[in-house]
C-alpha positions in Angstrom: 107.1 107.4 97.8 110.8 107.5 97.6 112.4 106.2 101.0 115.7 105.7 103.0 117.1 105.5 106.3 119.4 108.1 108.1 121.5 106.4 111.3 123.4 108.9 112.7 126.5 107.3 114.9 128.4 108.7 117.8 130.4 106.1 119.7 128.6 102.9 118.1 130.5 102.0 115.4 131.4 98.4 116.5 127.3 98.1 116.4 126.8 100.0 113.0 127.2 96.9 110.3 124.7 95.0 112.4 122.3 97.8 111.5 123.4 98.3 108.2 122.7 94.7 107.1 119.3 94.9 108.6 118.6 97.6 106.2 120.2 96.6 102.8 117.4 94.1 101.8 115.1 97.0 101.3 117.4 98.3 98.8 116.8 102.0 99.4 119.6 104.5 100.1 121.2 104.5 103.5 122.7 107.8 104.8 125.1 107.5 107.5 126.3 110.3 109.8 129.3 110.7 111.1 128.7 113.0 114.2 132.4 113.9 114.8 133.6 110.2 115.9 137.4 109.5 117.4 139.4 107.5 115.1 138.6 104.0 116.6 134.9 104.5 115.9 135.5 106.5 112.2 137.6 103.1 111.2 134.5 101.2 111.9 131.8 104.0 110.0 134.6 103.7 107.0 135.0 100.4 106.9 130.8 100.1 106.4 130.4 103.5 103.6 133.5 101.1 101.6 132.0 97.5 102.0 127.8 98.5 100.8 127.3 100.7 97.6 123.7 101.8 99.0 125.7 104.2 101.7 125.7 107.5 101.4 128.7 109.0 104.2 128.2 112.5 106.1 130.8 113.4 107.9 130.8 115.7 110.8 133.8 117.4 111.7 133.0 117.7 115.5 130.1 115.9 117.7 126.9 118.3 117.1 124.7 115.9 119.3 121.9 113.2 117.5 119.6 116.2 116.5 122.6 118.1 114.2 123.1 114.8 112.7 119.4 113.9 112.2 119.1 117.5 110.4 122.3 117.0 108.8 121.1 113.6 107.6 117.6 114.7 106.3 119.1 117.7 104.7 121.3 115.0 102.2 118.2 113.0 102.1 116.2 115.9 100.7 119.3 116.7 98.2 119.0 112.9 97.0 115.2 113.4 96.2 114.2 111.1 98.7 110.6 112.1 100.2 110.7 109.9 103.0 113.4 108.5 105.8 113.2 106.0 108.5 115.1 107.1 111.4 117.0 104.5 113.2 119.7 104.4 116.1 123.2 102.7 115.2 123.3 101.3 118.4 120.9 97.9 117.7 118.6 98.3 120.2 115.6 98.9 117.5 113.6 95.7 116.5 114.5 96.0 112.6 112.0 93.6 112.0 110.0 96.8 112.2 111.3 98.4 109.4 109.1 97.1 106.6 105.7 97.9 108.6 106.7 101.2 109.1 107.5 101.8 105.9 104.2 100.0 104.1 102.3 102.5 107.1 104.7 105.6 105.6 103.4 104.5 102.1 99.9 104.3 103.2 99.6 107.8 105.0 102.9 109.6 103.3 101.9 112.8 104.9 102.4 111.5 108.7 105.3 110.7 110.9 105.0 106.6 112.0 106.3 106.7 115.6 107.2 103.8 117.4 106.7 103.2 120.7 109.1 101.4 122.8 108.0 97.6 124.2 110.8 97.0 126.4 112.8 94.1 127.2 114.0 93.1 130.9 117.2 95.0 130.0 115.1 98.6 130.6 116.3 100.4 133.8 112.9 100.5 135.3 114.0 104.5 136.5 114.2 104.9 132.7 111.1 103.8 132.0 109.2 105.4 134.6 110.9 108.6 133.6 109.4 108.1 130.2 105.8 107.7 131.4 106.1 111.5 132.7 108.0 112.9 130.4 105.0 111.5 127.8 102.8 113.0 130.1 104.2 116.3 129.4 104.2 116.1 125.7 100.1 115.2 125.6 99.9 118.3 127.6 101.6 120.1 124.7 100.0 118.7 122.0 96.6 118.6 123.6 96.7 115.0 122.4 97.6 111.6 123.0 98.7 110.5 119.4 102.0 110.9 120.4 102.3 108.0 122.9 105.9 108.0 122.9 108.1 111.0 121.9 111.7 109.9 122.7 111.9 106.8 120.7 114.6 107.4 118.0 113.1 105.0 115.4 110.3 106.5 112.9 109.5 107.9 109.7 109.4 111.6 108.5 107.9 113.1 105.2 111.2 115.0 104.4 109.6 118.0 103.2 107.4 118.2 106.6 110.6 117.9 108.3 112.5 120.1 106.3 109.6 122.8 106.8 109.9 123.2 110.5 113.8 123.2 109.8 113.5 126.0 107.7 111.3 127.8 109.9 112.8 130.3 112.7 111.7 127.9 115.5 114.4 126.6 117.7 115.2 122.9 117.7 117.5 121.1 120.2 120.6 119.4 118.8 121.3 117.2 121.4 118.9 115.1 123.6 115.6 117.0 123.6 115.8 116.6 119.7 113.2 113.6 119.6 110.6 115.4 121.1 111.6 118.9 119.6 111.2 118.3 116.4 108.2 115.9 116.6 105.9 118.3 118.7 106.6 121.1 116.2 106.1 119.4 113.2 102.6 118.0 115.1 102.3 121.7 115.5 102.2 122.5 111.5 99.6 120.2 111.0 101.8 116.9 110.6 100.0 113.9 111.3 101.3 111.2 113.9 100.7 107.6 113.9 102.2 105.5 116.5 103.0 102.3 116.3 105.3 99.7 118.5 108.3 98.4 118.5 110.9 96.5 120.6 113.6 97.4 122.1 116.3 96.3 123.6 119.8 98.3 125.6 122.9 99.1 123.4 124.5 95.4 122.6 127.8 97.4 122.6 126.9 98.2 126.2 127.7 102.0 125.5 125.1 104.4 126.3 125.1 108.4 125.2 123.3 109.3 128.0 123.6 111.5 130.7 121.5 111.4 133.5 122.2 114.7 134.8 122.9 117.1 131.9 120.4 115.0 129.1 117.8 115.1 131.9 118.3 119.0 132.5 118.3 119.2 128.4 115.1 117.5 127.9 113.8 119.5 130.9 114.6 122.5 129.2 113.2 121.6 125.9 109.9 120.8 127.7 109.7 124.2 129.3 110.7 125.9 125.7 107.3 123.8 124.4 104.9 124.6 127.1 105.8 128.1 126.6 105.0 127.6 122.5 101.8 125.8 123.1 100.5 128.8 125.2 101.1 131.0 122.4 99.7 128.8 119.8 96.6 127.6 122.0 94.5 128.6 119.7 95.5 127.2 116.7 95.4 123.6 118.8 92.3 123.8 120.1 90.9 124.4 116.3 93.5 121.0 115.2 91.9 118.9 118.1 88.3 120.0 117.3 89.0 119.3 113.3 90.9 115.9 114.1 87.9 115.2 116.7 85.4 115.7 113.3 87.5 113.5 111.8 87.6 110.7 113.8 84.3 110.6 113.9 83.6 111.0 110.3 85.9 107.8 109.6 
């Protein structure tokens, strides 16, 4: 296994060296992306790519929402031979204590995605929360599984070429807020294991929040409607996974 960590960053730059010194004891390659920050915020991602060698700096010329710089991100990962990335927001509300778990899980079943799930602290808006539980509701439904237990959680670990397989494929995946959960059902649909495991976490320390209610929460809505339509075609195919990962279980 040949890992590093993607962190794309849109308006948390103040919060990005926090995150970046959390990571450089691992020594593995760090790829930062740039998705299309003002100036005030590119000073700060500049300033970080100068001071640690173990950057690597994507720039964006525009804001493409978290998914385009996730894809971005894995795309120069892939090009840098890495065959593994842990995803992680530049914001600091992931426990990075986390981090080498995840990555002794990734090592020990290097075709799955570890997934955290979130244990929240009192700073959670409880409407957030609660909006979780059904939204995680919905993606059980597509999956015909609960190995996903959370979905929107931006901190977990990809096999790169998995990822890069459902990239290449001609499926749609959202750039913007329903990336998460886009990209994680689909590559659950391919066969991709997932292995969830928690994590805390705590609201931006910067006190900025990319969020939306209204147009994320119509985004997301949208990309669940996109994937209840793709599980009905691909019914099938899921029953035969849940009956073969059923046999499994049991076997082990």
């Amino acid at each position: 296994m040949i890992p590093g960590f993607v962190v794309p960053v849109y308006n948390h730059g103040a919060a990005l060296e926090g995150v970046i010194k959390n990571l450089i004891s691992f020594n593995y390659p760090i790829i930062i992306v740039d998705d299309g920050n003002n100036e005030a915020n590119k000073a700060y991602i500049n300033d970080v790519a100068s001071k640690y060698p173990l950057v690597t700096l994507v720039t964006r010329p525009k804001n493409g929402g978290k998914g385009q710089a996730m894809k971005d991100g894995v795309r120069k990962a892939k090009e840098m031979g890495l065959t593994h990335i842990l995803q992680i927001d530049s914001d600091g509300q992931h426990d990075a204590s986390r981090v080498g778990y995840f990555l002794e899980q990734a090592e020990k079943y290097p075709e799955a995605i570890i997934c955290g799930y979130p244990e929240y602290d009192k700073s959670a808006p409880k409407a957030r929360v609660n909006g979780r539980k059904i939204a995680n509701g919905w993606v059980h439904i597509v999956t015909l599984s609960n190995e996903i237990v959370d979905a929107l959680i931006g901190f977990r670990v990809y096999p790169v070429d998995s990822y890069i397989k459902v990239l290449d494929s001609p499926v749609y995946i959202d750039s913007r807020m329903g990336y998460d959960v886009d990209i994680l059902v689909k590559m659950y649909w391919i066969g991709t294991p997932v292995i969830s495991e928690p994590v805390k976490v705590s609201y931006p320390t910067d006190g900025i929040s990319n969020f939306r209610n209204v147009r994320d929460n119509l985004r997301i809505s949208g990309t669940y409607a996109r994937l209840c339509l793709g599980m009905f075609i691909r019914l099938p195919k899921l029953i035969v996974m849940k009956i073969k990962r059923g046999k499994a279980k049991k076997a082990a």
